[in-house]
Structures are given as structure tokens and as C-alpha cells.
C-alpha positions in Angstrom: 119.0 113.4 148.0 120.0 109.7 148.6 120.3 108.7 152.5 123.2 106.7 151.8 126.7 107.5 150.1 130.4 105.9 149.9 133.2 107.5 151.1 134.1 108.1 147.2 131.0 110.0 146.8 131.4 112.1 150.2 134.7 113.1 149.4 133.7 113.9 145.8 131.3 116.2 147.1 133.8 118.5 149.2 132.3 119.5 152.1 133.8 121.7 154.3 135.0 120.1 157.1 135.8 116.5 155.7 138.6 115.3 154.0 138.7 115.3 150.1 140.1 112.0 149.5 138.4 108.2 150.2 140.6 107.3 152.2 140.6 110.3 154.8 136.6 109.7 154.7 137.0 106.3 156.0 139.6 107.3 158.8 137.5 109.7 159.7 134.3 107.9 159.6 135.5 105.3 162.0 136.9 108.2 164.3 134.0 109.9 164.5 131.6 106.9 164.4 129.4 107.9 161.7 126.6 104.9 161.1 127.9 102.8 158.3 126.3 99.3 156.7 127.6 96.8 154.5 127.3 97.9 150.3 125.1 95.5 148.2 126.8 94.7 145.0 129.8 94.0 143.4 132.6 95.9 145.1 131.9 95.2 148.8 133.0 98.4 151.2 130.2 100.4 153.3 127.8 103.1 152.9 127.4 106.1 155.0 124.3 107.4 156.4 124.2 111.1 155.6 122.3 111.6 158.7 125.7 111.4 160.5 128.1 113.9 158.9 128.9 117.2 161.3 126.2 119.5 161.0 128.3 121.8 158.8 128.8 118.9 155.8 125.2 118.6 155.9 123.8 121.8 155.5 126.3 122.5 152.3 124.9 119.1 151.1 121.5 120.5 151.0 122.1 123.7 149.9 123.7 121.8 146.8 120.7 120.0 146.6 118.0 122.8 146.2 120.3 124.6 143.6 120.4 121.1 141.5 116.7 120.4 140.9 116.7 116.1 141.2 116.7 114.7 137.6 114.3 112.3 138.7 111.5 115.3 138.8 113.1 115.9 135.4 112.0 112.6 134.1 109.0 112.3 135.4 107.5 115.4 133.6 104.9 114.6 130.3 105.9 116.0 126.7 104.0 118.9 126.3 102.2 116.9 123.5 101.1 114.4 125.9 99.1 116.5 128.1 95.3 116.3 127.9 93.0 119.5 128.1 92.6 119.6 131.9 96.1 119.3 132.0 97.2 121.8 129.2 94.3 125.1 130.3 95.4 125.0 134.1 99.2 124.4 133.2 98.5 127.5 130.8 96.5 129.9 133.2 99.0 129.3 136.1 101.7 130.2 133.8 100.2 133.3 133.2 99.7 134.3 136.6 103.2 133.5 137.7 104.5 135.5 134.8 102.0 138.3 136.3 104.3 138.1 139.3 107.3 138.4 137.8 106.6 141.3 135.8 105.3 143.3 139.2 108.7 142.4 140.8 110.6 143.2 137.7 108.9 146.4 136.9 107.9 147.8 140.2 110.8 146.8 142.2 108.7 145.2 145.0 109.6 141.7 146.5 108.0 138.5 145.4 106.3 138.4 148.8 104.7 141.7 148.5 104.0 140.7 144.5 101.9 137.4 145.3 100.0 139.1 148.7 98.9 142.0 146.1 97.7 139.3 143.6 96.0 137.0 146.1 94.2 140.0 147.7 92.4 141.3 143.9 92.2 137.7 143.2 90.0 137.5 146.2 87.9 141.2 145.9 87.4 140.2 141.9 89.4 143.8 140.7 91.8 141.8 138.9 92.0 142.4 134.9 89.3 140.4 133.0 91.7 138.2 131.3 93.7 137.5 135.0 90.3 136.7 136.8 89.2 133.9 134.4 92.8 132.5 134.3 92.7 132.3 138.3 89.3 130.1 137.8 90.8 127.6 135.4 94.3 128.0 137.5 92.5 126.6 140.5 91.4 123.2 138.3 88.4 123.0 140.3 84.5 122.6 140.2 83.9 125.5 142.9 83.9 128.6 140.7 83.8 130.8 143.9 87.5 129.1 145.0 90.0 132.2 144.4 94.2 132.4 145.2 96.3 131.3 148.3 100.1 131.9 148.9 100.3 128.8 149.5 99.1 127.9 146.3 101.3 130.5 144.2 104.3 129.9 146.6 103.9 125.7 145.6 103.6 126.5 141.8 106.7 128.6 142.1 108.5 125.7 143.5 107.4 123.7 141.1 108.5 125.6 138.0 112.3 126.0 139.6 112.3 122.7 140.2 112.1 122.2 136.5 114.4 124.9 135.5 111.5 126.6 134.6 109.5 123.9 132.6 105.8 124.9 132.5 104.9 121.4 132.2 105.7 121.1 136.0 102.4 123.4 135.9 100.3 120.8 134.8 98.1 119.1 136.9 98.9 115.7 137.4 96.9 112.8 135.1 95.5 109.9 137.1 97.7 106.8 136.5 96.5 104.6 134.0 93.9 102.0 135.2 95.4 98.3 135.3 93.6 96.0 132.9 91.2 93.8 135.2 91.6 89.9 135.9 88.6 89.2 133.8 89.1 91.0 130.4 90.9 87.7 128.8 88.0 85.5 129.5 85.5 88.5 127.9 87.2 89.2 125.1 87.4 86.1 123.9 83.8 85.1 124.8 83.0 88.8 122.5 85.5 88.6 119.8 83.9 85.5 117.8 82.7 85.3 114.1 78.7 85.2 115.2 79.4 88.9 117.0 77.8 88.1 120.4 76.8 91.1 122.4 78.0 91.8 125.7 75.0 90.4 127.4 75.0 87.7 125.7 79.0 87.2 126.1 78.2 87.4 129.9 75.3 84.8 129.8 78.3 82.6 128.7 80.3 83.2 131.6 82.6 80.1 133.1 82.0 79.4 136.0 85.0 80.2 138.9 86.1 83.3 137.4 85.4 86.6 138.1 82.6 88.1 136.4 82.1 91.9 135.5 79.1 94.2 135.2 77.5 95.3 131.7 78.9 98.5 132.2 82.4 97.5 133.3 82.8 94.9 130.0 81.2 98.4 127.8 84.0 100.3 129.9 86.8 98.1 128.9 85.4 98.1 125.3 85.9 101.5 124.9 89.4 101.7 126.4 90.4 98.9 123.1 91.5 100.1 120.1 89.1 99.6 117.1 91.0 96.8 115.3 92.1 94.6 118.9 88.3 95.1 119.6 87.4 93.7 115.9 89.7 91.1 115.5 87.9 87.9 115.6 84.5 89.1 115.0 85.6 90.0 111.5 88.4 88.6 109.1 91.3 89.5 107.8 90.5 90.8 104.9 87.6 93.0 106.5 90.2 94.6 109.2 91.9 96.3 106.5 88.9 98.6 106.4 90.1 99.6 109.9 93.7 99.9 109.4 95.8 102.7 108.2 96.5 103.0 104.4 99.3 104.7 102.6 97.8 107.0 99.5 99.6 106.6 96.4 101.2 109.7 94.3 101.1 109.7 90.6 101.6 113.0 89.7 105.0 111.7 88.8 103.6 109.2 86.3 102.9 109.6 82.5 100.5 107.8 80.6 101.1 104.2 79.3 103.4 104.2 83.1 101.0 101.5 84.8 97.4 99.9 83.9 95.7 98.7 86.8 93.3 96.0 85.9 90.5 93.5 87.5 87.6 91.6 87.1 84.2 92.7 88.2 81.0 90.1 88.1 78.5 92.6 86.6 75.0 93.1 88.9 72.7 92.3 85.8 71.4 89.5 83.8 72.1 89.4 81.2 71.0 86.2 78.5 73.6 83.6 77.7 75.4 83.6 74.6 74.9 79.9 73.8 71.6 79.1 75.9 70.0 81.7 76.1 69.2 81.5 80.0 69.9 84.4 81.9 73.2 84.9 83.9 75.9 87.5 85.3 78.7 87.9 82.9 82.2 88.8 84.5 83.9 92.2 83.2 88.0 92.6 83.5 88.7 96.5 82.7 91.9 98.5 82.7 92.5 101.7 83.8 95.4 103.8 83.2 96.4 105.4 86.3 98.2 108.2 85.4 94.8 109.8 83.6 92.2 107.2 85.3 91.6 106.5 81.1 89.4 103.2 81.1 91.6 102.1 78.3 90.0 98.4 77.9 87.8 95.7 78.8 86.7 92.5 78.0 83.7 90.2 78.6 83.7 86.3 79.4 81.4 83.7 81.0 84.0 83.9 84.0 86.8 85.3 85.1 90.1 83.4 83.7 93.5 83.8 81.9 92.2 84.3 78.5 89.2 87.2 79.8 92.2 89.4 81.6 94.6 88.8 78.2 91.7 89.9 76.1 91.1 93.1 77.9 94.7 93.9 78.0 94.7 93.5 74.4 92.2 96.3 74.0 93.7 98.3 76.2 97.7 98.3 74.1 96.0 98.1 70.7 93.4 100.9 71.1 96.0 103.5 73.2 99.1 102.3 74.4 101.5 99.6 75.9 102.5 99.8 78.9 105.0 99.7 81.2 103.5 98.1 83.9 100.6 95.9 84.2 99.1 95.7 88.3 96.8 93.3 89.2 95.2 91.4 92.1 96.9 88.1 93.3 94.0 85.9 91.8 95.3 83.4 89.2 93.3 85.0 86.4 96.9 86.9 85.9 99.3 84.6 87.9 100.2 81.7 85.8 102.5 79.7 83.6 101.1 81.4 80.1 101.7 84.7 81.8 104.5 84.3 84.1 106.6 81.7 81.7 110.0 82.5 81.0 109.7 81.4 77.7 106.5 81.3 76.2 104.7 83.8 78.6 102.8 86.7 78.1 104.8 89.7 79.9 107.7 88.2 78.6 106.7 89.0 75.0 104.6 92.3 75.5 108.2 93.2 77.2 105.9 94.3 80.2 106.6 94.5 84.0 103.8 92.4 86.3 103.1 93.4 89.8 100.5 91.6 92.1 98.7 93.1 95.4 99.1 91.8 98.2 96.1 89.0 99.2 92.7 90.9 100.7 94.2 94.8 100.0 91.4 96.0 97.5 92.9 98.9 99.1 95.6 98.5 96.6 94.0 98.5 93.8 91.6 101.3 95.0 91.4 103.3 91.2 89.5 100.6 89.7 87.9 99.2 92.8 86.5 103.2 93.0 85.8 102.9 89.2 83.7 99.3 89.6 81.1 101.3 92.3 80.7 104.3 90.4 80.6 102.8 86.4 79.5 99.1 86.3 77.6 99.4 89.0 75.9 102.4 87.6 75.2 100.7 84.2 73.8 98.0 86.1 71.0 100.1 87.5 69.5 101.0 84.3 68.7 97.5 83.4 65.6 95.9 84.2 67.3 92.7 85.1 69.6 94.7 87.9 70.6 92.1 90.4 72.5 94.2 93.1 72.2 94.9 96.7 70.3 97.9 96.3 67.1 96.0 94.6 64.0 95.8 96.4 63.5 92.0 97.3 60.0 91.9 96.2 60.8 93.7 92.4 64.0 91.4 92.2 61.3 88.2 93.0 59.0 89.5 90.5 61.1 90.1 87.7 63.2 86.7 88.5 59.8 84.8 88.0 58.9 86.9 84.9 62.2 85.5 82.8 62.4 82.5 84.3 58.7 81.8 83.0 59.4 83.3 79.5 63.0 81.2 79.3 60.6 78.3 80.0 58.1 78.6 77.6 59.3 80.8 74.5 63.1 79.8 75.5 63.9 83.7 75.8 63.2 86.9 77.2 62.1 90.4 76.7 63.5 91.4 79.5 67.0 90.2 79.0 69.8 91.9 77.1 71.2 89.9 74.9 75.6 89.5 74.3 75.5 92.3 71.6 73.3 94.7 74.1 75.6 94.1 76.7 78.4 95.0 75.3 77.2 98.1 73.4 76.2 99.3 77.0 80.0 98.6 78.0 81.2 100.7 74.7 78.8 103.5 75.3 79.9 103.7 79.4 83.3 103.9 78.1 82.9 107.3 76.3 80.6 108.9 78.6 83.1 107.9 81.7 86.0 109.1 79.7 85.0 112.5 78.7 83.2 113.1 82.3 85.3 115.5 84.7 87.0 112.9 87.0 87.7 114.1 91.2 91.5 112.8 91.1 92.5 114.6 88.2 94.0 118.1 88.4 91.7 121.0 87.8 91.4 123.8 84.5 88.5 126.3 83.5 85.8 125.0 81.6 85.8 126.9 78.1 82.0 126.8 77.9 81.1 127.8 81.5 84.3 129.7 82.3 84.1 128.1 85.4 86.8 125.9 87.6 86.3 122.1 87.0 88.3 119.0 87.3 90.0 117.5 83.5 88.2 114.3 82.3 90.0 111.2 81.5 90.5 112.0 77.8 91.9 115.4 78.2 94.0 114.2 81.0 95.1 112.1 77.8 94.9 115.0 75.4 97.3 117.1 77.8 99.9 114.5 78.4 100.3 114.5 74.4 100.4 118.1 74.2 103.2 118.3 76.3 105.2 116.2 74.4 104.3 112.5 75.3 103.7 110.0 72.4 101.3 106.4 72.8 102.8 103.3 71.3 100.0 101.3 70.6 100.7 97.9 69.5 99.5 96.7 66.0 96.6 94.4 65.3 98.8 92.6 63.5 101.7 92.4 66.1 98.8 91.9 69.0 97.7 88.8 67.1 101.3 87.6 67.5 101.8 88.9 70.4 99.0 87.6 72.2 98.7 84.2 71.0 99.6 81.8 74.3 102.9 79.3 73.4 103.4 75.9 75.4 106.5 74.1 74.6 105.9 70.3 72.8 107.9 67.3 72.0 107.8 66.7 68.1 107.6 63.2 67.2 108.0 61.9 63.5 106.7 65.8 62.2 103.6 65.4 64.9 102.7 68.0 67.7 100.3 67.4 70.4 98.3 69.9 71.7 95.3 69.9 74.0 94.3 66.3 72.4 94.8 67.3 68.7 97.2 66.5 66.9 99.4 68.8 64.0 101.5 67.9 61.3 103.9 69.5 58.2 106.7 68.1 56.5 108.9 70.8 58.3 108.3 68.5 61.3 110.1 65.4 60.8 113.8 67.8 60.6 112.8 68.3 64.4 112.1 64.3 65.6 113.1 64.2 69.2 113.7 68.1 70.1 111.1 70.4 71.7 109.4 73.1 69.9 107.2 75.9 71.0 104.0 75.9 69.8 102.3 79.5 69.6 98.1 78.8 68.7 95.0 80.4 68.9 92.1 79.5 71.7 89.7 80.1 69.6 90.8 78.3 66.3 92.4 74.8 66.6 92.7 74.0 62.9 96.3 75.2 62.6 99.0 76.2 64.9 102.5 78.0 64.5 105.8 76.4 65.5 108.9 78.1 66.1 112.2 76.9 67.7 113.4 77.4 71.4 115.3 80.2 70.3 112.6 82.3 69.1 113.1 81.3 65.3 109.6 80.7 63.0 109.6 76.9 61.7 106.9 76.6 60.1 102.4 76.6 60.3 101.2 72.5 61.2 97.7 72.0 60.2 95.4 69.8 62.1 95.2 66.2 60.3 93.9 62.6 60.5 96.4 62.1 63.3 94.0 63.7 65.9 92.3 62.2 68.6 89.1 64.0 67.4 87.0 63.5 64.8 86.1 67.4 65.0 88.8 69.3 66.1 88.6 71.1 69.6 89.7 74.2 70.5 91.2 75.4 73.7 88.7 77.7 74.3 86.2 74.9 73.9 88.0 72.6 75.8 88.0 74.9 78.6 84.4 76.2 78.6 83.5 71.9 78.6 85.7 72.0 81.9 83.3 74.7 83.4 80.0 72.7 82.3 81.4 69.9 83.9 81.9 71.6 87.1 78.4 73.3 87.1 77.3 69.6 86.5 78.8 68.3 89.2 78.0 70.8 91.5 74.9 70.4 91.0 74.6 66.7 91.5 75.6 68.1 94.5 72.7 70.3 95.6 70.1 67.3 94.3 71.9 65.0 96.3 71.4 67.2 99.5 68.1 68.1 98.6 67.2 64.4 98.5 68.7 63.3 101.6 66.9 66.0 103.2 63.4 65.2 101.9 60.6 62.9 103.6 61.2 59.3 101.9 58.0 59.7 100.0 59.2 62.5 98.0 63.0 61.3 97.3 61.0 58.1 96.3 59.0 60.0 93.6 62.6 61.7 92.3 64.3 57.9 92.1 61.7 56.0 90.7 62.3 53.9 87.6 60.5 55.3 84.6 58.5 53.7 81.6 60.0 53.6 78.8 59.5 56.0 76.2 58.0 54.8 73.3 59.1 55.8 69.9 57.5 56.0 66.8 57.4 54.2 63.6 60.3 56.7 61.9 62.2 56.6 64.4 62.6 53.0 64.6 63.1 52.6 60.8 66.0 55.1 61.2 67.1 53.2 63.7 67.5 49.7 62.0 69.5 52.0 59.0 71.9 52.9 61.3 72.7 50.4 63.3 73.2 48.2 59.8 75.6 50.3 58.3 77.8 50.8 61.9 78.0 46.6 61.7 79.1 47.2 58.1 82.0 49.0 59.0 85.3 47.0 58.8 87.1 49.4 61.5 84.3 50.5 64.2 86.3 49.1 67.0 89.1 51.5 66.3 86.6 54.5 65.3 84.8 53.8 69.0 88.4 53.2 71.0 89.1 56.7 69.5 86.5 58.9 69.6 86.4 60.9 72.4 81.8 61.1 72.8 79.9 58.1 73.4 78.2 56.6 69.9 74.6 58.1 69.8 71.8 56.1 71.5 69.2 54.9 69.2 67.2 52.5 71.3 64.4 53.8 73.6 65.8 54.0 77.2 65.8 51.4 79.4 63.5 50.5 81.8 66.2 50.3 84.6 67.4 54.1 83.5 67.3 56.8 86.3 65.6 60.3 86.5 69.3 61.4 86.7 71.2 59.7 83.8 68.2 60.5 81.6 68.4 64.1 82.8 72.1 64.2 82.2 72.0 62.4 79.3 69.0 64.8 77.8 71.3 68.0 78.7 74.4 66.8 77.0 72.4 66.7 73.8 71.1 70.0 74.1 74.5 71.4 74.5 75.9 69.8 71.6 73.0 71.1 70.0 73.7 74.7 71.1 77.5 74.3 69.9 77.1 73.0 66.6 78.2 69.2 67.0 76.3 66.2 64.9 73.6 64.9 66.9 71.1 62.2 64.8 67.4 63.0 64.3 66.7 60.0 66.9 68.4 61.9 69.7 66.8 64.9 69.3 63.5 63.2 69.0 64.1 61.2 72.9 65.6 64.6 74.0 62.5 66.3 72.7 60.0 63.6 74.4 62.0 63.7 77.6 61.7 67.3 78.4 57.7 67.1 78.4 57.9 64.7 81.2 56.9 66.0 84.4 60.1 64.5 86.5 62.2 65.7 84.2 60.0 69.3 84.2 60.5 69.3 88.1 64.0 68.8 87.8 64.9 71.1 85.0 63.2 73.7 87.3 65.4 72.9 90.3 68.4 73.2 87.5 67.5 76.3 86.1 67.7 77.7 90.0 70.8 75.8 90.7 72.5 76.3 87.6 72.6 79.8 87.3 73.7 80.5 91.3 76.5 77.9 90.0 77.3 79.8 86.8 77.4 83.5 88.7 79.4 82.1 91.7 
């Protein structure tokens, strides 16, 4: 009941004895001298203290006032959801025992009085009904089990309940208010939540000074009042909160098959030995899933993850099954790129496909085939004997690391590692055992052989979709080699094309001087390519010709894997370069000193002389030189001012252009051949092995 009130609000009331307008208030306010102050706010006038209306006014006043329970009581009670346990049982038991009282009164005829003495009084000699007896235990909301009933007690929960028009909630015993969040908890939580994950007595150690400083157990208090991510962020990234945060599961019961292949790329956890070298090394693995039947429906195997490795897989996966309608991947630029994306000449664009990226760091996302990576490659990669994962002993992984390292060193392979055609025979085989085995998300059906319940496997998940009526649309080979040949869009100039540093040419050409073409070819063979017009229209096939910048024509796919060497290369210029900066000056001395030169034989030298006469007899070797894209081959012994490093660089660039095919002269190979039994160039082909194959899994 407010102690203050207007003459408005007086006379809305309608006492008796006062007059029912404002006006007649206010005359007889000032007539009878009732205590009055100014009114804050807008308006201006006075207020009334209730204190001084007749006696009569105020006794209807509060009679008004116990029938009208105050909203503010109202507002102040907890959703029943909100209440805790020691909240909920008492509100529950006193409920009970008030409803106990009304049924004697309604049923007996006694008063309430008499009703609440007769229940206080068994209460208190114990003869109350089971059920009633351990309700007036939990009722009282207190440790002392002997504590029974008072009137008071009863009489106070009554109030309580018609205070609240009968809302039980007003039952409930009352939660203490929350605690504030101390002075201090700024200054710890941001001495706790760091990347290095301090503890919290090593948080406190590094307590500022002038600023007050909590217990162990208060900062371990506060900790567990924070929510798990507020309490995380900091001491782990974003990407590793998602772990903590909620996710939304994805329906696709409403799906068909062919509706959407999920797809990504997985660095395998084996060795495996390198196509071209020989040396061991983790291939990466793109595979596609379809998510309607969880169908591993391709996959495809490169040195590392790029455009052409996610393209290749997806071409299994609409050649072997069926296209699809939408292709989801992760937001790496494996599938984000011009010769996807291109609105032209790109790949969805021609495969008539939709594209959909995840959003950066939610593997959540993409949780079929990030499921599908832990339970199948990582499975496969267990059986090897080169397994390279997490869950390898460190002293079998150190033993059989030394066993094909030695064996790559001396017989230039290894027992032990699977070689390009193994490996992917043990991706074919994994794909029909995980097809045809009974998969956890798929709906389930009673095995005919068993007769018992099991879950469908991928294939007849597949089998079931075409029984009911669906049809797959594979693509072609033939339209897949179409389809899936990348396009960039060229300048023709007098019936030339440039692309990737060759050059094309056909008569058909010259008719299109001046205007741009598209130019559709194949990474892997760069001796032709196939024009067509900006509308779409086939021109015609130009063939690689004289007007090249190469003498040997270079693929893209060539071009590109060159581009990776150089990068492992450099990066590992890098690591020697650290190592040697690092190191006592007496052993970066013995890495930098200037070697004798190798001496080469009779043969070698008559060679040689041959060589360098008939390069001085020809009329155009200045042209041949400015052109060529390698450096002419060196036929002289090295000189005495050479490095460790440009011999060791030079001696690796003729063993890869050994291992791809390219002309290299007998005299190369033979300084190649003496340079690798030098024990410098031993020492540092052992720090290169190490080096370089961290570089090539990374």
C-alpha cells in the first residue's frame, strides 16, 4: 500500500466519508489539515499522506488492500521451471499439507483453526499417515529431523498462498540472491585464460601488485560459476571452441541419392614410397560421400591437396554412380577458385552443379566424412607397417623410420614401403568392404541370413533408393573427359595461343587475330589443346609447334608439381640456414668450406671437348640459350670457388630430371654420380631426406 496518494487517486478509490471528486479532496484536505508535500515530477500538485485520512477512509483502504494481493508479490514469484530442488520438494510437501487442511474443513465441517491445531498436534505425537509425516520433514526445509509443525508456521504458508491467488510457487523457499562477481575476477581471468593454460597457482604467482588478490579456492570457486566456453576462450582457439559449442544436427531423411556429395581431403597416416623418387611420404586422399546413403562414391590420390586432386575425385564419383546436385565442401581453396568458380570456363558451371562451402573451422559441418576419415582411412592406415598416426608407439615409429630410411639409402627402396599401385589397391579394396558394411546413420531392416534387426549398408541404402523408383545419371567417360577438362580464356594472335609457356597453333587460328578464345586442355597432356569461341561453339584442336617457348613441351600438371619442388627447396634452404646459424662456428665452418675439385676422368673430358665444339658450331646458339627455359648442361669439373650448397642443389636438379624423363648428358650424370659419395654432400642429403619429407607431408 503506497504511503502517499493524490487527491485523484483518493477520490478514485471511494472511500466512505470523502468526496468522490479531486477537487472536493483538495477542499477537504486543507479543511481538515491532512499532511500534504510537494509532487516530484512533471505535473506539480501535492501528495497526501494516507496516515491522515479519518479513521473510517482508512480502514476501507486496507480492507481493499488484503482482498487485492500487491502485484509486486506477483512479480517477484520464480517460474515454476526456475526453482531448484530445495526449492521445488518443500514448495511440494507444504502444498500437500495445506491441501490436507482444506480437505478436513471441507469434508468434516470443522473450522480451519480447529483443522491446523488437529494437524500440528499428530504432526507432533508422529500418528500422522506415512506419506503426511515425511512431507512435514521436507516441509520444514531443515537439517533437524526431530523439528515437527507450528501454527504459526501453517498459518504463514496460508498467507502466503492467498497472497498469490493461490500460486504454489509462493510455497517455495526462497533462493539466496545471486553472489556479485568479485573486484578481482577481471585481473584472474585474464592472467588464466592464455594460450600456455596456466594453472591457477601459477596465475596467482603472477599477481599485480595493488590489486586485490583471492585465495586458491576462491579463483577455483569463480571457475566453476563460468560457463565452459567464457572459461575456455583464450586458452584455446577458435576453431577448438567449437568443440564446446552447441551444434545443429542435420536431417536427410528428405534427401535422395545423387541430392548432395560431401567431399574433403584427408593426409593419409602411412608412408607410403613416392611415385617418382621412391622416398617415403604421406599421400593426401580427397573422397566423396554421398549423404543421402553415406555411399563413398569416389576418391582420388595426389602428392597434395589442390584443384586438380578434388576435380579428379569428383570425377569418380559422377562417372562411376551419379551427378549430383550439389557438391559441399570445406572453405580451403582446393575447391574455391577461378577454374571452379569461373563464370565461364569453370567447373560447376559445366557439370551444371550447385557449390556450397562451410563455414571456416566447422569440421562440424562436414561431420559425415570427417566421421568417415576416423573410422576408414584411419583404419586402413593401421594395417600398414609404415603407420604414422598418433596412436604409434614412439619407439616402433623410431625403429621402423630408421629401417626405410637406411634401405632408401642404400638399395634406393624399401620393403617396407607400399608402393603407388599398393596404395591405391588398399583404397579400392576399403571402398567395397565400407560400402557393403551395415552403417549406424542408416535406417534399419532384418538381416536375411541371421533374421536378425541390423542397420542397411551403404550399397543397399543405394539398392533401396532404386527400388523405389529413383534412377543414377552417371556422366559418360566420354562427356567426363569434356566435361572435366579446365578452360582459361586466351588472346589469339596471328593463329597462336599461349598457354602456361607453350605455345599452339592451326590454320583455324588466324580467322580469330585479335579476339579471345577459350582454350579447354588437359593437365596432363600439353601437346594439343581444344579451342572453342566465347559462346561455347568448338573452333577447332591447335597442336603444340615450333612457336613454343620449350624445347620439350610442359604440361600443367608438370608445371605445377615443379612449383611444389621449388617450395620444398626453398623451404629447406630455410631449415639449413637456421641450423647453421645455430651451430658452434667450427661446425658451420665444416658445412661452408670450399671444396676440391672433382676430378674427371679421361672419357669424360673427351666427351667434353665434342660437345663444347659442335655448340660453337652452331650458327643460332645465342637464340637457342635466350630461349630455353634450363640452363645449358655443365661439362667442366666444378669450380674450386663452388659451395656445399650450389653443388647440392645443382646435384638434385639432375636427379629429378633424371626421375622425369628429361635429357641429361652422360657428363652430368657422371659429376652427379661422384658428388653423392662425398661425405658433405652425404651429411647433407641426410639432413634433406629428414627435412624434405616433414616439408612434403606438411
Amino acid at each position: 500500500m503506497k504511503e502517499w496518494m493524490t487527491a485523484a487517486e483518493i477520490a478514485a478509490l471511494k472511500l466512505p466519508g470523502l468526496p468522490t471528486s479531486e477537487r472536493g479532496n483538495q477542499i477537504r484536505a486543507d479543511r481538515d489539515g491532512w499532511e500534504k508535500r510537494k509532487r516530484s515530477g512533471a505535473g506539480g500538485g501535492f501528495e497526501y499522506r494516507v496516515a491522515s485520512l479519518p479513521g473510517e477512509a482508512q480502514k476501507s483502504l486496507a480492507r481493499k488492500h488484503m482482498k487485492a494481493p500487491s502485484t509486486l508479490v506477483k512479480a517477484e514469484l520464480p517460474a515454476p521451471s526456475d526453482l531448484k530442488d530445495f526449492q521445488r520438494d518443500p514448495m511440494t510437501a507444504r502444498t500437500a499439507l495445506l491441501n490436507h487442511i482444506d480437505h478436513l474443513v471441507l469434508f468434516t465441517g470443522i473450522s480451519q483453526g480447529m483443522a491446523i491445531n488437529a494437524l500440528v498436534e499428530a504432526a507432533s505425537k508422529g500418528t500422522l499417515d506415512r506419506q503426511l509425516q515425511e512431507m512435514v520433514l521436507i516441509a520444514n526445509a531443515r537439517s533437524n529431523s526431530s523439528r515437527t509443525l507450528t501454527r504459526a508456521t501453517i498459518y504463514n504458508w496460508l498467507k502466503a498462498r492467498q497472497a498469490a491467488d493461490g500460486n504454489i510457487v509462493a510455497l517455495a523457499t526462497k533462493a539466496p540472491p545471486p553472489t556479485a562477481i568479485p573486484g578481482w575476477a577481471q585481473t584472474f581471468m585474464e592472467l588464466y585464460c592464455r594460450p600456455s593454460k596456466p594453472g591457477i597457482a601459477e596465475s596467482l604467482d603472477r599477481w599485480p601488485e595493488g590489486v586485490e588478490k583471492p585465495s586458491y579456492d576462491q579463483a577455483r570457486r569463480l571457475l566453476k560459476r563460468v560457463d565452459a566456453v567464457t572459461k575456455n576462450r583464450g586458452r584455446m582457439g577458435p576453431k577448438a571452441l567449437q568443440q564446446l559449442r552447441a551444434y545443429i544436427a542435420r536431417d536427410a531423411s528428405e534427401l535422395w541419392p545423387g541430392a548432395v556429395f560431401i567431399g574433403d581431403g584427408h593426409t593419409f597416416k602411412a608412408e607410403i614410397a613416392h611415385p617418382r623418387h621412391g622416398r617415403p611420404f604421406r599421400p593426401e586422399v580427397t573422397s566423396f560421400l554421398d549423404v543421402y546413403t553415406r555411399r563413398w562414391v569416389g576418391w582420388s590420390t595426389a602428392l597434395a591437396e589442390n584443384t586438380w586432386s578434388v576435380a579428379d575425385a569428383l570425377r569418380h564419383a559422377v562417372t562411376t554412380t551419379t551427378c549430383c546436385d550439389i557438391v559441399y565442401y570445406d572453405n580451403g581453396s582446393g575447391a574455391k577458385n577461378d577454374i571452379w568458380d569461373n563464370e565461364v570456363t569453370g567447373l560447376i558451371n559445366r557439370l551444371c552443379i550447385t557449390k556450397l562451402h562451410s563455414a571456416p573451422w566447422t569440421s562440424q559441418a562436414r561431420g559425415v566424412v570427417e566421421r568417415f576419415h576416423s573410422s576408414v582411412m584411419h583404419t586402413e592406415a593401421r594395417w600398414l607397417p609404415t603407420y604414422a598416426g598418433q596412436r604409434l608407439d614412439k619407439e616402433a615409429a623410431l625403429k621402423t623410420f630408421k629401417i626405410t630410411r637406411k634401405d632408401i639409402k642404400e638399395t634406393g627402396s624399401s620393403k617396407l614401403l607400399p608402393t603407388w599401385r599398393d596404395f591405391a589397391e588398399v583404397l579400392d579394396e576399403a571402398m567395397k568392404v565400407y560400402n557393403d558394411r551395415p552403417h549406424s546413420s542408416l535406417p534399419k531392416i532384418v538381416d536375411d541370413a541371421t533374421g536378425k534387426r541390423r542397420h542397411m549398408s551403404p550399397n543397399e541404402m543405394w539398392a533401396d533408393a532404386i527400388a523405389k523408383g529413383w534412377t543414377p545419371q552417371p556422366i559418360s567417360s566420354d562427356q567426363a573427359v569434356d566435361l572435366f577438362r579446365p578452360e582459361e580464356v586466351r588472346l589469339c594472335r596471328r593463329g597462336l595461343v599461349e598457354l602456361y609457356g607453350n605455345v599452339y597453333y592451326a590454320d583455324a587460328l588466324q580467322a580469330l587475330h585479335g579476339e579471345k578464345v577459350r582454350v579447354r586442355f588437359d593437365i596432363h597432356d600439353p601437346q594439343k589443346v581444344w579451342i572453342y569461341l566465347v559462346d561455347g561453339r568448338f573452333s577447332c584442336v591447335a597442336e603444340w609447334n615450333a612457336h613454343k617457348r620449350s624445347y620439350v613441351a610442359v604440361s600443367f600438371a608438370k608445371r605445377a608439381e615443379e612449383k611444389r619442388i621449388a617450395g620444398i627447396v626453398e623451404r629447406l634452404d630455410d631449415h639449413r640456414k637456421v641450423a647453421l646459424e645455430e651451430s658452434t662456428p667450427t661446425i658451420a665452418a665444416s658445412f661452408t668450406r670450399v671444396p676440391e675439385a672433382a676430378p674427371i676422368s679421361a672419357e669424360e673430358a673427351k666427351w667434353a671437348k665434342i660437345i663444347e665444339a659442335e655448340w660453337q658450331e652452331l650458327p643460332n646458339r645465342k637464340e637457342i640459350a635466350a630461349d630455353a627455359e634450363f640452363d645449358l648442361p655443365q661439362i667442366t669439373a666444378p669450380k674450386a670457388s663452388d659451395t656445399l650448397d650450389s653443388r647440392f642443389r645443382k646435384m638434385i636438379d639432375i636427379e629429378n630430371r633424371l626421375a622425369a624423363g628429361l635429357a641429361v648428358s652422360e657428363i652430368e650424370q657422371g659429376w652427379a654420380k661422384r658428388q653423392a659419395a662425398l661425405s658433405d654432400i652425404k651429411g647433407l642429403r641426410m639432413v634433406f631426406d629428414v627435412c624434405g619429407e616433414e616439408a612434403l607431408t606438411a
